[in-house]
N, C-alpha and C positions, 0 to 999 in steps of 0.2 A: 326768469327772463320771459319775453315777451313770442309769443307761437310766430312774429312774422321776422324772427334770426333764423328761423329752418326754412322757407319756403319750402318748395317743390324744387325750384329751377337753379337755388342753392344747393341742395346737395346734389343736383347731377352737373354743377359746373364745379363743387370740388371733390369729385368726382367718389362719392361716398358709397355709390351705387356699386358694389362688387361683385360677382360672383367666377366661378374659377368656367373655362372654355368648359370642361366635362359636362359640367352643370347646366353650361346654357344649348350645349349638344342633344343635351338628354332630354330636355323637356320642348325643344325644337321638333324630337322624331317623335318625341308620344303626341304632340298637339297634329303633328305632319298625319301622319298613321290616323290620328280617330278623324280628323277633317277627310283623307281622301278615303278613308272606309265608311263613313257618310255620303258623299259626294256620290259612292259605285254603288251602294247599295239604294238609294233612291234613283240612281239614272236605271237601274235594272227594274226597280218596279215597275217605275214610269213605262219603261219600253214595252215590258212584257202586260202592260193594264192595253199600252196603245195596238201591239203586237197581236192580241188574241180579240179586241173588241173590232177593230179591223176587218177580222175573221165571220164578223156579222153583219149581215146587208143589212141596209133600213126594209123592215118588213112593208109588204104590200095586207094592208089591213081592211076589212070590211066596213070600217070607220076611220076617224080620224083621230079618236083617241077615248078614251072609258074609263072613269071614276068608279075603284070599286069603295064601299063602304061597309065596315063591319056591321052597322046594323042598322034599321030604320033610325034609329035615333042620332046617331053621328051623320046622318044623311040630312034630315032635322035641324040639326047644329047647324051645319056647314054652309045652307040656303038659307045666306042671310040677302036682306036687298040687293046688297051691291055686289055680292058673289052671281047673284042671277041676273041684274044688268050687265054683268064683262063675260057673264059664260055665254049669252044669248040664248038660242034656239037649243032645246033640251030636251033630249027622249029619256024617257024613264024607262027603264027596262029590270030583269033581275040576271043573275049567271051566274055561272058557279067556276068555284077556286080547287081544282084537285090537283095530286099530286100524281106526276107521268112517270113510268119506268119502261123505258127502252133500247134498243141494243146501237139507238143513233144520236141519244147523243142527252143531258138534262132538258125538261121542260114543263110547262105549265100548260093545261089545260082549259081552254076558255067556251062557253058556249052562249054564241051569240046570236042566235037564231038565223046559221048559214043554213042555207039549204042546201044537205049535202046527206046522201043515201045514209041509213043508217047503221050501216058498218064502214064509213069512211072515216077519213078524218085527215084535216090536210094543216101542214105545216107552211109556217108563215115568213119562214126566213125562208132564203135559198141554201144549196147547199152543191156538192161537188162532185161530177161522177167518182172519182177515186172513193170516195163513200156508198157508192152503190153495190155492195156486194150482191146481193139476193133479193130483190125487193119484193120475190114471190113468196119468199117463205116469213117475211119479216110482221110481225106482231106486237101492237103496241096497247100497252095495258095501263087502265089507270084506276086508282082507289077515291072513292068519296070520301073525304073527310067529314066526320061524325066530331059529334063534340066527346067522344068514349076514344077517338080514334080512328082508323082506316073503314069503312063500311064495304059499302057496296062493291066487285070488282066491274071494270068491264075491258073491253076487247076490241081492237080495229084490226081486220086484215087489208083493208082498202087504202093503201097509204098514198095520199098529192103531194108530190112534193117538187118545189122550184129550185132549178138545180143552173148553175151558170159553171160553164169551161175554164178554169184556172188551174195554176199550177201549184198553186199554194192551197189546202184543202179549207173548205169554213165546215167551221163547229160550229153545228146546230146548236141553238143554245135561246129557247125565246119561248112563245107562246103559239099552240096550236089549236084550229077552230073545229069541228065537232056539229054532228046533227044534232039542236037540242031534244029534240021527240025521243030521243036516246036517255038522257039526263033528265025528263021533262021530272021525271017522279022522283028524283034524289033531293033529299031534304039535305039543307045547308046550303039553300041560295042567299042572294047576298045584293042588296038593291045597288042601283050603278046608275051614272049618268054617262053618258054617250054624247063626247064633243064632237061639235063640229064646225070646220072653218067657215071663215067667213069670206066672202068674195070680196068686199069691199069695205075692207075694216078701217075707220078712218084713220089716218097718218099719223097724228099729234097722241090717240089712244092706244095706248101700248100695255093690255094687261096679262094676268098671267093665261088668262081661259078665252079670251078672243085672239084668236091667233092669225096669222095671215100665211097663206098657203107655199107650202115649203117653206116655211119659215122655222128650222132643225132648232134654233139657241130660246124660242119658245117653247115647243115639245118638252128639251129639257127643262125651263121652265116650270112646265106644270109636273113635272114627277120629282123635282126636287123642294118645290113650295108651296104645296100643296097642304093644307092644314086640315089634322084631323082626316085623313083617309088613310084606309086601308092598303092600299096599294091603287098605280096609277098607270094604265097601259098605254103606250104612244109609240109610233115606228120607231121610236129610238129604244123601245126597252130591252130590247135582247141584248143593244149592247151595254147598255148601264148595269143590268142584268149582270153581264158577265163581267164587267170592269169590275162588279162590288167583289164579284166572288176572284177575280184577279188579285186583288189586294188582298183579301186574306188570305189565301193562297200563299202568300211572297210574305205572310206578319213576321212568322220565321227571322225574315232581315233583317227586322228592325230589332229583333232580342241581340244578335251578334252584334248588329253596330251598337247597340247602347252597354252591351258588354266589354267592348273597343275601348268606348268613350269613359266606362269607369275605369278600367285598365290605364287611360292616359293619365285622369287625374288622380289615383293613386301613385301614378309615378312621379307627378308632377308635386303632389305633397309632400312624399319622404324627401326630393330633392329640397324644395325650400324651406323645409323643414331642417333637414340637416343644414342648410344656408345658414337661418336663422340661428341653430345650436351653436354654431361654430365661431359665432359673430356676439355673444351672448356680452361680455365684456366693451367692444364697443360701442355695442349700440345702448350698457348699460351707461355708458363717459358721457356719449349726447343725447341722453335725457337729462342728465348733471346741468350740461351744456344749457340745455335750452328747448333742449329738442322736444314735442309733446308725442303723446301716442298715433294723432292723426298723423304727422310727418314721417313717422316712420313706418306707419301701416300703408301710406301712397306708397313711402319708397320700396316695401315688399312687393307691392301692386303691380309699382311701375318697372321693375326688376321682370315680373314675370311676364309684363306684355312686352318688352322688348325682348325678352326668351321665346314669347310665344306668340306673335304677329305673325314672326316669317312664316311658321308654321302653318298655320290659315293658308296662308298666301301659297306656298310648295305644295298643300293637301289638294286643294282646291285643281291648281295642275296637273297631281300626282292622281287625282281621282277623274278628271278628265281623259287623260290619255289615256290610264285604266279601259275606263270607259270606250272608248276609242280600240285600242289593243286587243280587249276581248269578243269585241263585234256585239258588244250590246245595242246597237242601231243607230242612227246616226243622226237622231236625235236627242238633244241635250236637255230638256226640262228647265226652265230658270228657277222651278223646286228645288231641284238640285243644289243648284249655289246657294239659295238662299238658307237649307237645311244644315250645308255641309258648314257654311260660315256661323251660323246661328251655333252647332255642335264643336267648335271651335273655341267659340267665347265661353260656353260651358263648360268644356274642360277645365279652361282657366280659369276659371271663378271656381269651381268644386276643387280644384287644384289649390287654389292660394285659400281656403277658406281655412282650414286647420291651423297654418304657422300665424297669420291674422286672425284670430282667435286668440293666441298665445300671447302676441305680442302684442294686446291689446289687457287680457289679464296679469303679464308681467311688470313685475314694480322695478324701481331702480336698486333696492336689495337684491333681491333675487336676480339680475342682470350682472353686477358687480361683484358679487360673489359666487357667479356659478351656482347657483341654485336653482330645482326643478321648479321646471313653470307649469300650469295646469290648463287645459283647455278650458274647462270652467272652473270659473276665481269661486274660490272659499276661503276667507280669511283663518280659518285656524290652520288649513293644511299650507297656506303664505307663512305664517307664524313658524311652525312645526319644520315642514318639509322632511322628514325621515321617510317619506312612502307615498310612492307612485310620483307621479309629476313625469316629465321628459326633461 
């Protein structure tokens, strides 16, 4: 018989489409469950990336932003013509990259020829009296990086530091400037170009290195496209800074929700799985009938998005209020939706992939007689069937 006696819209108007209440309960809460533990566990990142970057002013910097480069020769690369017409006006300078340990808080080390005593050393964010324990006794230490390793030590007791009145305290978390006649002799400097704004950037030219002043969705800009550099300093770094180190922080989440999400569609397998087992007989009559393997692989299809639509749909509210209920912030992410829906549809697809598998290698013997079907077709174990099969 001819594939268009089955349509689609044929067999859900004689209503061939089955499955028992249990069945479409169960795989309604597992798709329910991984959508809205999707949904909570990206509105949590999200919050706690915005929650803690927040936490960092835009730094007051001695420039307006600095290229650093791993070596003369990527520096070389990177000036090409039209990188040096959008950068403009261009100091060449060198500075160095170390690593800081102190009791206020992570940071990077910059020296950029501040003039500043050579036992200071002042910080470029702001920060919070509730952080000012002791700032007499407080010592800030950093190592050169060597190509073996940490080198050199040295030592600040002279700490600047910009501090504003809130209630909510800021993590220091950025880059701090430094006497270089301190550093002048530590090898592992590292060539750099030093942007700067342009007063009167014309309108129509918008690139990544001509910037116009106070212009923040530039800054980020040049530290997220920036080709070939090493790292890239702008008043926005501290918090990009800490946004990166935010999210991995929270990666954790996303092992539990993709744990969620195989959990649903293991559930969601054995149910249409047992569907299909149970059904083995007449779906073996309408292939007899007419039926092909496409029409009945929609109809498993279409069985389980009408199982599991709502589900998307409940998650999605169930992980907002979530969201809501446990004071994760009172901002929503449209990540969020778009994660928790995207994590929805995969369920349902990793879920129907197994029994459509089956019933794609089952013949009409083996349906008609109750015989084991095999996720993957082997004609002698179709022949055979005395071992394994479902």
């Amino acid at each position: 018989m001819s594939k268009g006696l089955f349509p689609l819209h044929s067999l859900i108007a004689k209503r061939r489409i089955r499955y028992t209440p249990f069945f479409a309960v169960f795989v309604l809460c597992a798709v329910t469950v991984s959508v809205a533990t999707s949904f909570l566990v990206t509105t949590i990142i999200a919050t706690n990336v915005e929650l803690f970057s927040a936490q960092v002013k835009e730094s007051v910097m001695p420039f307006d932003g600095i290229m650093l480069f791993a070596n003369q020769e990527e520096l070389d690369a990177f000036m090409t013509p039209e990188n040096r017409m959008s950068i403009g006006r261009l100091d060449w300078t060198t500075t160095y990259y170390m690593e800081v340990e102190s009791t206020i808080g992570p940071l990077k080390l910059l020296g950029n020829g501040v003039d500043l005593e050579s036992d200071t050393i002042e910080f470029l964010y702001p920060w919070t009296p509730s952080q000012r324990k002791d700032t007499q006794d407080w010592e800030i230490k950093a190592w050169a990086l060597g190509g073996s390793g940490p080198s050199t030590k040295f030592a600040w007791n002279n700490v600047i530091c910009k501090y504003e009145d809130e209630s909510i305290p800021c993590t220091l978390y950025g880059w701090a400037s430094v006497n270089p006649s301190l550093i002048a002799d530590v090898k592992g400097s590292k060539p750099c170009i030093i942007l700067t704004q342009k007063e009167q950037a014309p309108a129509h030219h918008i690139s990544l290195f001509s910037f116009e002043p106070s212009t923040k969705d530039l800054f980020a800009a040049v530290e997220q496209h920036s080709p070939r550099v090493t790292k890239v300093i702008t008043p926005l770094s501290g918090k990009t800074s800490l946004a990166s180190a935010t999210k991995g922080a929270f990666s954790y989440w996303h092992v539990a929700s993709l744990l969620v999400l195989l959990g649903a569609a293991v559930a969601i397998t054995c149910v249409l799985t047992v569907s299909f087992l149970g059904r083995k007989r007449p779906l073996g009559i309408m292939r007899v009938l007419g039926a092909t393997v496409s029409d009945i692989t929609r109809m498993m299809s279409v069985e389980a998005a009408y199982m599991g639509t709502p589900g998307i749909v409940l998650g999605v509210f169930a992980g907002r209020y979530l969201a809501g209920f446990l004071q994760q912030g009172s901002v929503l992410p449209w990540s969020a939706y778009a994660v928790s829906i995207t994590t929805g549809l995969l369920t349902l697809i990793a879920g129907v992939y197994l029994p459509v598998r089956m019933i794609k290698n089952a013949n009409c013997q083996q349906l008609l007689n109750d015989r084991p079907v095999y996720v993957v077709s082997n004609p002698s174990c179709e022949e055979c069937g005395l071992c394994g099969g479902i």
